[in-house]
Each structure stands twice: as structure tokens, then as C-alpha cells.
N, C-alpha and C positions, 0 to 999 in steps of 0.2 A: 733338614736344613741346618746350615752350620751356624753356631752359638755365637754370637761377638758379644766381649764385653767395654765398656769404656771406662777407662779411667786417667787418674791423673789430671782432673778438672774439677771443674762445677757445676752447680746445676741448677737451673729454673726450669721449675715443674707444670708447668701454664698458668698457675696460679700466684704461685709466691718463688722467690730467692730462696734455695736451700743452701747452700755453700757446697764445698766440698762432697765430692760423691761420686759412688761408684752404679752401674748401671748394666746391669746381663741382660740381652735378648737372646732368646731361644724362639723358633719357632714364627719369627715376623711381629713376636709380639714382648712386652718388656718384662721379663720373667724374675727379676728382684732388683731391689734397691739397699746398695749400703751407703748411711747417711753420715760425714763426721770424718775428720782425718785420718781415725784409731780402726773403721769399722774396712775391712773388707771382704768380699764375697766370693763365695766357694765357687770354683770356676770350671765345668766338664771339661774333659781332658780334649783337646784338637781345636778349642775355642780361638774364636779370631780377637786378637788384642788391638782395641784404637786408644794411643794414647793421645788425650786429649792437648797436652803439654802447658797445662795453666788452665787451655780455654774454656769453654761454656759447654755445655749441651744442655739442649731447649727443643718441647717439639717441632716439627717444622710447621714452617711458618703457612698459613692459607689464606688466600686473598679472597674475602670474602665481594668484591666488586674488580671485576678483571675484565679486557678480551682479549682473550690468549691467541687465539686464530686471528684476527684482525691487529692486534699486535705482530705474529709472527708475519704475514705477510705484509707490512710494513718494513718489518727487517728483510725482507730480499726484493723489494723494490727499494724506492728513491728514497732512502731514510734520510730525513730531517733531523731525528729526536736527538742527537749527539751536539748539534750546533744552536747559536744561538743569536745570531746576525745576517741583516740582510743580504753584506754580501757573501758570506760560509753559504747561506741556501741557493745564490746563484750561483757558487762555483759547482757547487755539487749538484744541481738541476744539469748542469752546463758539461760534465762530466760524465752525470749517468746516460744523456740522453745521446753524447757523442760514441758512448761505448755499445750502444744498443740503436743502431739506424733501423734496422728493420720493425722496429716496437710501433703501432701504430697510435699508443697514447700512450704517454711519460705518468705513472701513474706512482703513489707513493703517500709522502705527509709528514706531519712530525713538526714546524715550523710552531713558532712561537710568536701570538698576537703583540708581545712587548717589543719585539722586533721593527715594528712598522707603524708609524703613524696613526691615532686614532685605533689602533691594531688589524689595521686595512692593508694588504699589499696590493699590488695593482699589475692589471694584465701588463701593462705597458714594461717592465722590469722583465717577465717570466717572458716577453717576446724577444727581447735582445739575446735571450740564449735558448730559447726553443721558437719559432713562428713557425713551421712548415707542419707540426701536429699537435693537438690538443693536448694539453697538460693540464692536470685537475689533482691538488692538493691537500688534503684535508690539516687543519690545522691540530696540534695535539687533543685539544678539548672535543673536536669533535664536532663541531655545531657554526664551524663554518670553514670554506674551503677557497684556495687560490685556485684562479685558471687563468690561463692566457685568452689573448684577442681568439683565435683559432679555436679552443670548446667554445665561449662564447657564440663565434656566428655559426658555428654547428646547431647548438643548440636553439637559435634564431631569438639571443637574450639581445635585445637594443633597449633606446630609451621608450619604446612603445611598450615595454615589456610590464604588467605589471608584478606589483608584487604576488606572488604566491601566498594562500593559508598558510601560517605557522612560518614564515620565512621574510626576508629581505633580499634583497637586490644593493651592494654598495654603489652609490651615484654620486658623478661630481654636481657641480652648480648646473649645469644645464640637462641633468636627467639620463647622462649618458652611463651603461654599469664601467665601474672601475676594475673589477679585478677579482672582486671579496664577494663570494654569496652566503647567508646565512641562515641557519637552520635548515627549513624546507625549500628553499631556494635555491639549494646544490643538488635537490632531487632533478632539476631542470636541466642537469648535466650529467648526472651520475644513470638515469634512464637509456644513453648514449651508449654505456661502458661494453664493451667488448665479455661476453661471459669469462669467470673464473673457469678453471677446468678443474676436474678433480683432484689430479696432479699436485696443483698449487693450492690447494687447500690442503690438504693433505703434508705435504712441506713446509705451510705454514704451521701448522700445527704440530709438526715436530719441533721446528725452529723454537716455537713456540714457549713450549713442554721445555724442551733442554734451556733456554735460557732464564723460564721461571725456575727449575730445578737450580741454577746454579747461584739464585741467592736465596736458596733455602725455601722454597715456596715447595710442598708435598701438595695441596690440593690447591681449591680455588671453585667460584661460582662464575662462570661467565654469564656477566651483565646483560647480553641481548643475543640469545639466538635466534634470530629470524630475521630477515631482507631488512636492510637498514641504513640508510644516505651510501646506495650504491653497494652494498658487501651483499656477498650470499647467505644463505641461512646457514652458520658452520652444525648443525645439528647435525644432518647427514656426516658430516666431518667426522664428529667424535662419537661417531655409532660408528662409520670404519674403523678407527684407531682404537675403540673398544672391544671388536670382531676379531681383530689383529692381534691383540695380548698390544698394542702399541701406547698405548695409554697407560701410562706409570704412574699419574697423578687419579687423585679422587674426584668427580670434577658436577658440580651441581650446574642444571643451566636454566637460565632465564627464559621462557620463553615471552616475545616480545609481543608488546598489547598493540593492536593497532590502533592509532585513535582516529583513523577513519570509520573505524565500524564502532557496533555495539558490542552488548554483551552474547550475539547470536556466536562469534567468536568462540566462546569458552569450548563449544565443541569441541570447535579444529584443533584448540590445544590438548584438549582432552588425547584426543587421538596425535595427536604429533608428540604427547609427550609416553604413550604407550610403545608409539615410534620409535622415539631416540632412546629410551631406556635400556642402557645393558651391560652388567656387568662396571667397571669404575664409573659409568658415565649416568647419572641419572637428571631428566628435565621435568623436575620437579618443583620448580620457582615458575612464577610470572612474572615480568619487569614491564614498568611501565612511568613513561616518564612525564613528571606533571609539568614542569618546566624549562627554561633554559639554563642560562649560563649568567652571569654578571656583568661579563665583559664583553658582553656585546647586549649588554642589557633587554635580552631575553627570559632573565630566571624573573618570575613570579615578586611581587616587591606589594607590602603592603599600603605604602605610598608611593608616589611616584619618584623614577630616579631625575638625579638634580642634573642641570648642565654643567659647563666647565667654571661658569661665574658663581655657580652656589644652588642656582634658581630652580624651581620645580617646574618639568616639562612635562608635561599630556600623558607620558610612557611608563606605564606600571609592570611592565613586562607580559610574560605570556604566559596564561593558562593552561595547557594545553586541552584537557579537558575540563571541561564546565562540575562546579563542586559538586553537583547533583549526580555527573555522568562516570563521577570517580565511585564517589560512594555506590552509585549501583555495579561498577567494574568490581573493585573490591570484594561486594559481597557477592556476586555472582562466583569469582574464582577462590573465594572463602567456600562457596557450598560443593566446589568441585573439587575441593581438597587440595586446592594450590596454595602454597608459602607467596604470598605478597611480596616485591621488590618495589619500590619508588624511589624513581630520582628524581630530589627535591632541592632547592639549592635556595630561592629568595625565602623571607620569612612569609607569603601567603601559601606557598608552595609548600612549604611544612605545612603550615596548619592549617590548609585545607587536607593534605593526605593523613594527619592525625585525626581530622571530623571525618573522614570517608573512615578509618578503621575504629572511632570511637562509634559510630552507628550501626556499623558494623554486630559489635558487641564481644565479647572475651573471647581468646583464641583457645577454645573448649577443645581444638582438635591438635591444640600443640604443632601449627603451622613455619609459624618463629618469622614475622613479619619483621621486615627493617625496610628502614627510611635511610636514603643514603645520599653521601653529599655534604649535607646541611650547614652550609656558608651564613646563611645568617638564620639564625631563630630567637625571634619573639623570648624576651624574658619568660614571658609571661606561661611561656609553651614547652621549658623546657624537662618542670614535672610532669608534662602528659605522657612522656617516653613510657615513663615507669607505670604510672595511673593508669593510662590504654594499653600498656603490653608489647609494647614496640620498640623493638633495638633499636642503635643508631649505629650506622653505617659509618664511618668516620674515614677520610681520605687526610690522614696529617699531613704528611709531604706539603700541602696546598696554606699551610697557617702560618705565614712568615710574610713579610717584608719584600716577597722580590718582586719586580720592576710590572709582573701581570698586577699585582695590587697596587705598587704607590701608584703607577701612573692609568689603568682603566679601569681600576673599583674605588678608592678611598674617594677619589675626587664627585663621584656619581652620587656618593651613597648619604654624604654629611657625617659631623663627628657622631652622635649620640646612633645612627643605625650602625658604623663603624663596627663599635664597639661587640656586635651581637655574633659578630662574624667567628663561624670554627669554634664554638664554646662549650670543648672538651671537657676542662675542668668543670664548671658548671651542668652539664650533661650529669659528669660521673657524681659530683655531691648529690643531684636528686633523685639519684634512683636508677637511671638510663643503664640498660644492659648494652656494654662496648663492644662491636666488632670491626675490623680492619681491612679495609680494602685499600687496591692502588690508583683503580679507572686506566691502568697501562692499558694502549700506547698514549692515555694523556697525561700519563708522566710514567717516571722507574717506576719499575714495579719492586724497587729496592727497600726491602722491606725496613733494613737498617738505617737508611736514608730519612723512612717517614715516622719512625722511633725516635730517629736526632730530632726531628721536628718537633715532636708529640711532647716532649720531654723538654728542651729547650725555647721552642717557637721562634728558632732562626735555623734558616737550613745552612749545613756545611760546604764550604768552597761557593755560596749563595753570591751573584757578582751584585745583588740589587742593592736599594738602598742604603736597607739595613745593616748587611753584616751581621755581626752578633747581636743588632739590637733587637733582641724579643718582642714579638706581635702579641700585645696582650695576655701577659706572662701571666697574669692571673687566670688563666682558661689552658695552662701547662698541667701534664700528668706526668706523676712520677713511674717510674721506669717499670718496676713492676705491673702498674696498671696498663701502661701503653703496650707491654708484652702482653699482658694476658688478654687485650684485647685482638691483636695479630696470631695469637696461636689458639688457646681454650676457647675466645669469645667468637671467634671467627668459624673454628670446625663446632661450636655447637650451632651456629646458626646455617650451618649446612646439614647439621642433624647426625655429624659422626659426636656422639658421646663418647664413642672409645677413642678419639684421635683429639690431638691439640693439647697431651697429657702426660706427664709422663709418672708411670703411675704400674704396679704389676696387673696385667690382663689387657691394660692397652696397649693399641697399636703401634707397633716402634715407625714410629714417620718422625723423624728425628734433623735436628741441625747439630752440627758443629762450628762451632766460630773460631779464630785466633786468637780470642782475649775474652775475658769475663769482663763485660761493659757495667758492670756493676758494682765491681774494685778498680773503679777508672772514675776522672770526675764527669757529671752530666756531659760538658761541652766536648767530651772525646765519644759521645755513645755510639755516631755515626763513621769512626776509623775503624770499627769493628768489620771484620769480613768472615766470608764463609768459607770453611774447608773440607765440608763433604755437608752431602744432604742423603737421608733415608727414605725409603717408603717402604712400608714391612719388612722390617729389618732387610732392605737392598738397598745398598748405596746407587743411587742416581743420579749421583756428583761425585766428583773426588772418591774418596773413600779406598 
């Protein structure tokens, strides 16, 4: 295998800023380091030269909470995720579906709850540009979905309809649905759906692959491999693409808890995760998710959320499983040797999934549990990270000012629970081991994007509020922490020790950027861009 060396740049090692530095791989793996202006490194003769021209090199980056498959095939139907207004989604609703008559459902997503009223869209808008077939939406978060009049009476959803476990129905004043189903309530529709084919799985997950590859992402954990509001199980997926030598990334996967059953479950994953296992692809996580979301006032809330006047209403959000039926999920896939996933978002939803893994008792088997999400947590909760042994899963991109928070979480939550919300800073002072995820397609999976965040807590080009005014600039990390959480904190919580490093004997899975964001001031972190990406010392970007 041919040698490359880089130079002519800088470097962050996953841990700290080193400055200036030179860097030789031989063999896929990073074979010396010379550190310092003065120092450079004896170079075998035929060696491939990257000069850096100023910029960075940094391991690449791994998203430790992703769906790469479910993203990708997002990008080759009806993509939403580039726009941000009601009417940009109907022209492009209006477009895809004119370009494709023969489709018998407009399927797709990406649509942004600040968009629309309440963050409800309504059948009534997606019939003026599609009525003759079902259209079924999912919004970027995931947890709730547009469809028109057409799924609707397919699905036989009227005002007689009740709510479903775990879901809603949006209805006007007289009971009838408007447009918006949530959580489990899209299941009502998404049972309908025409199967995936292999084909399209398989395309989305290349799509996939190359589009995390091109801002630096070498690995990643996908959040839910199993049937989930209408998607296939991508497992089979990437046991193809790992058969194939097609899988260029390292890729851990979640497999998905159901919480209609019990803990008789742990089997099937037992055996589905000896299944998918092979070669880059290993489904060695469990994920399971305890809560909703905020914004639609689903996530888990230790008191009840407020209405628009201030006032406390009846709704404390949702549990999904009952604390007793966590903690015994928990240890059941503690005894089967599964790595814990929880997505946790309200503060009972944390600290109910910290009591299920403090009962649990010490991760004796070196599992590497994390809690991911976590929008608001309890003061009082956020030594447990460290005390119980539990990373935190951090999605930064989400800790800013834009129009999803001023207008459908501040106003719900009151000032003093406000405040608990995204508390990164606070996290890292107690102890809390940091890893990085993006939740793509409910937002970029740009890793540089949720570093501007992490760092400043106002996102860049951000149209909301804010602008540059920082979301509780006190609960900011500084640069090098918010990187080492995205590269070292991320591939150890996937259980590569040799990856996320850059370091002799580790794996060369490497970024290159345009600029050292680090001799830049904070508010430029997120101009930074990528100009090749590695995986064993092979360029999978650029390069």
C-alpha cells in the first residue's frame, strides 16, 4: 500500500491542538508524527504528498447518533431538508410529484415544524398540489408526519378515529384530523406503504455513505436498525454493502427496542445481531427510546408543559416505557452483552434512563452506554453522567435560537426549566464523558455546522431569532472539547480505540479541512470546510 504523507498544515490529535505538524501513513495506519515548524519526517521514496496548504488535519469525524439509510433515501425522494417555508415545500411537493406520475405514493420528508402554525401543516395545503395519491411526509425530527386528505381516507383516519398508544391525531375544533400525525399515529399510515425493494435500500445507502463521507464523517452508529414509523430494517442493508467490500465506513448499529414487547425480545436481537455482523458493519448497540420530542410536547417533562398564556396543562409528555419496564430492558440487554442507546430528550426521560442504568449497576463489561439527545436535564442530574458511567450523547447543531425553539419550546417550558436545556458546558465541568452525534436526516449531519454551535450557541447563516445572540452561552465548549467529543469521544463510544486519534498505530481515518478553525476567531468555526476525507489511509472524498 502506498505511503502518503501530509503536510504543510496543522493538527488536532482528537484530544488537544497540536499546531504545526507533519503526519506519514504507511499501511492504512499513521506510521509517525513530526511535531513543530523545525521537525520533519523521513519520507519512503514513491510516498504520495497531500499538502495541507495551512489547513487542519483531524481524525475524521463519527457520528455517534445518525440514520445513514433513512437519510439517504430521503435524498432520492421528496427532499425537504434544504428548504425552510411553507410555500419552498409546496413547490417542491408540486414538482416532484409532477415529475413522477406513475409513483403511487409521494413519499419523502425533511419539512420543518417552525414552518407552519402551531408546527401543524395541514392536509388541506398538500391537496392543492397532490389529491389524486397519498402523500405521507415525515418531518425532520421524526416523530411526526404530513399527509394529505387521500392517505388519510386510505387509512380510514376521520374524526371517529381515536388516538392511538404513544401518538396523536392533529384536529381542528370539531374533531376532524388536519393534516399532522404524531409519534405513533403515523404508524396508521405508514402500515399502507408500498415495500422498499432492495435496490433502494441499497442506493440509499450508498447515497448515504458518500454524502456522510463528504463532510468528514469516516464512521458512525446508526440510531435504529429495525422497522420503524414505516422504514425497513436497513440491517439487512449493511450486511449487503459489507459482503460487497461496499461499505467504506465503520458503522455500529442500533438495534431497535420494541416497546410493545418485553424483555423476551433480547433473543431476537441476540440472533439478529449475530445476523448483521460482518466485517465494517457490526449491530452491537441496542436503542431504545424513552421519549418524545418538545415540540410537539411528547418528550418526557418532569412537570407539566405550560400553554401559550404561561399556565400548566394536564401534559407531562410521554414515557414510553414505564421506569420499572426500562430498568428491567436495561439489564436484560446489559446481561446479553449489548452497549445501551437511549433517546432521552425531557428531564424525566434522562432521569428515568440514569435510575434504569444506576440499578442496573457498573458497566463491569466495558459496554460504553450513552444517553442521547438530552434537551433538558435536571441540575440536579447532571453528575450522574459521570457517578453512573454514562456518556452523553450531545446533538449541538440543536442549542441555538432558531425559530423550532423561540416559537414551540421556550414558550411551553417557562423561564427557570428554559434554562436546563442542551447543558453541554455544565455536562463537561461534572465529569460527563462527550460524544457527538447529528440524528441526520433531523438535521446536517455537518459536523462543522454543530461545532459552530457547540462553540458559539448561535448557529451560522441561522434566519431565527437569534442570529448571533448565544442560547445560553454559559453551557458553550470550547473548540477543542467540542472536537474531541465529534472524533476520539464518538469512535470510543463505538469501541474503535484505535480510530478518532491521530497518534502512530492508529487508524489513518482522517479529515482534511481548508483552514485551521483554531487560528480563526470562535464565530468563523463553522466557514471551515472539508477537502478530502480518509478511511485507512483511502481517500473516500476528495483526496
Amino acid at each position: 500500500m502506498t505511503s502518503t504523507v501530509f503536510r504543510r498544515g496543522t493538527l488536532f490529535d482528537g484530544h488537544r491542538y497540536v499546531g504545526p505538524a507533519e503526519v506519514l501513513v504507511k499501511s492504512g495506519r499513521v506510521a509517525a508524527l513530526a511535531v513543530g515548524d523545525e521537525e520533519r519526517l523521513t519520507v519512503p521514496a514513491g510516498a504520495q504528498e497531500v499538502d495541507l496548504g495551512g489547513g487542519l488535519l483531524a481524525p475524521g469525524f463519527v457520528d455517534a447518533h445518525v440514520h445513514a439509510v433513512q437519510g439517504g433515501l430521503e435524498r432520492t425522494r421528496c427532499d425537504l431538508s434544504g428548504m425552510s417555508t411553507r410555500e419552498e415545500y409546496l413547490v417542491q411537493v408540486d414538482r416532484y410529484a409532477r415529475a413522477r406520475p406513475d409513483r403511487e405514493w409521494i413519499l419523502g420528508g425533511g419539512w420543518a415544524m417552525a414552518a407552519f402554525p402551531g408546527g401543524a401543516p395541514s392536509a388541506a395545503d398538500l391537496d392543492t398540489v397532490v389529491a389524486d395519491r397519498p402523500v405521507l411526509l415525515p418531518n425532520r425530527d421524526h416523530h411526526g408526519a404530513w399527509v394529505n386528505t387521500r392517505a388519510l381516507e386510505l387509512a380510514g383516519i376521520d374524526r371517529h378515529t381515536p388516538d392511538p398508544p404513544h401518538g396523536r391525531i392533529e384536529r381542528d375544533a370539531d374533531g376532524r384530523p388536519t393534516g399532522t400525525l404524531h409519534e405513533g399515529a403515523m404508524e396508521l399510515v405508514t402500515r399502507l406503504l408500498p415495500p422498499v425493494t432492495e435496490a433502494e435500500l441499497d442506493d440509499a445507502l450508498a447515497a448515504g455513505q458518500s454524502y456522510l463521507h463528504s463532510l468528514g464523517v469516516t464512521a458512525w452508529q446508526d440510531a435504529i436498525v429495525g422497522a420503524y414509523a414505516g422504514m425497513d430494517d436497513p440491517g439487512p442493508t449493511y450486511r449487503r454493502a459489507a459482503e460487497r467490500g461496499l461499505l467504506s465506513a465503520h458503522v455500529v448499529g442500533a438495534l431497535w427496542w420494541d416497546r410493545e414487547r418485553g424483555v423476551e425480545q433480547v433473543a431476537d436481537l441476540v440472533e439478529r445481531r449475530a445476523a448483521y455482523t460482518h466485517g465494517r458493519f457490526r449491530a452491537t448497540s441496542a436503542k431504545i427510546m424513552q421519549d418524545g420530542v418538545a415540540e410537539n410536547a411528547t418528550a418526557a417533562l418532569g412537570a407539566p408543559y405550560l400553554d401559550r398564556c404561561g399556565h400548566a396543562t394536564d401534559n407531562a409528555g410521554h414515557s414510553f416505557l414505564a421506569p420499572s419496564a426500562l430498568a428491567e430492558a436495561v439489564g436484560a440487554l446489559v446481561a446479553a452483552r449489548f452497549q445501551v442507546h437511549v433517546h432521552a430528550i425531557g428531564d424525566r426521560g434522562v432521569r428515568e434512563a440514569l435510575d434504569a442504568f444506576e440499578a442496573t449497576g457498573p458497566d463491569v463489561h466495558d459496554l460504553r452506554h450513552h444517553l442521547a439527545h438530552l434537551q433538558l436535564v435536571h441540575p440536579d442530574d447532571l453528575a450522574r453522567f459521570a457517578a453512573v458511567g454514562v456518556a452523553a450523547n450531545i446533538q449541538a447543531l440543536w442549542a441555538c435560537l432558531d425559530d423550532q425553539m423561540v416559537e414551540l419550546t421556550l414558550p411551553f417550558l417557562g423561564a427557570e426549566r428554559a434554562t436546563w436545556q442542551y447543558p453541554f458546558g455544565g455536562l463537561h465541568r461534572a465529569g460527563a464523558r462527550l460524544v457527538a452525534g447529528s440524528d441526520w436526516p433531523v438535521s446536517t449531519p455537518d459536523p462543522l455546522a454543530a461545532l459552530h454551535v457547540a462553540v458559539n450557541r448561535w448557529a451560522l447563516g441561522e434566519p431565527g431569532r437569534g442570529g448571533s445572540e448565544p442560547f445560553l452561552p454559559e453551557q458553550a465548549l470550547d473548540l477543542a472539547t467540542a472536537m474531541a467529543a465529534a472524533t476520539s469521544g464518538s469512535a470510543w463510544v463505538c469501541h474503535r480505540d484505535d480510530a478518532g486519534v491521530v497518534r502512530p498505530g492508529a487508524v489513518a481515518d482522517l479529515v482534511v479541512l481548508d483552514r485551521d478553525p483554531f487560528a480563526a476567531p470562535p464565530a468563523e468555526v463553522g466557514e471551515a470546510r472539508v477537502v478530502s476525507t480518509w478511511v485507512d489511509g483511502v481517500p473516500v472524498h476528495g483526496g
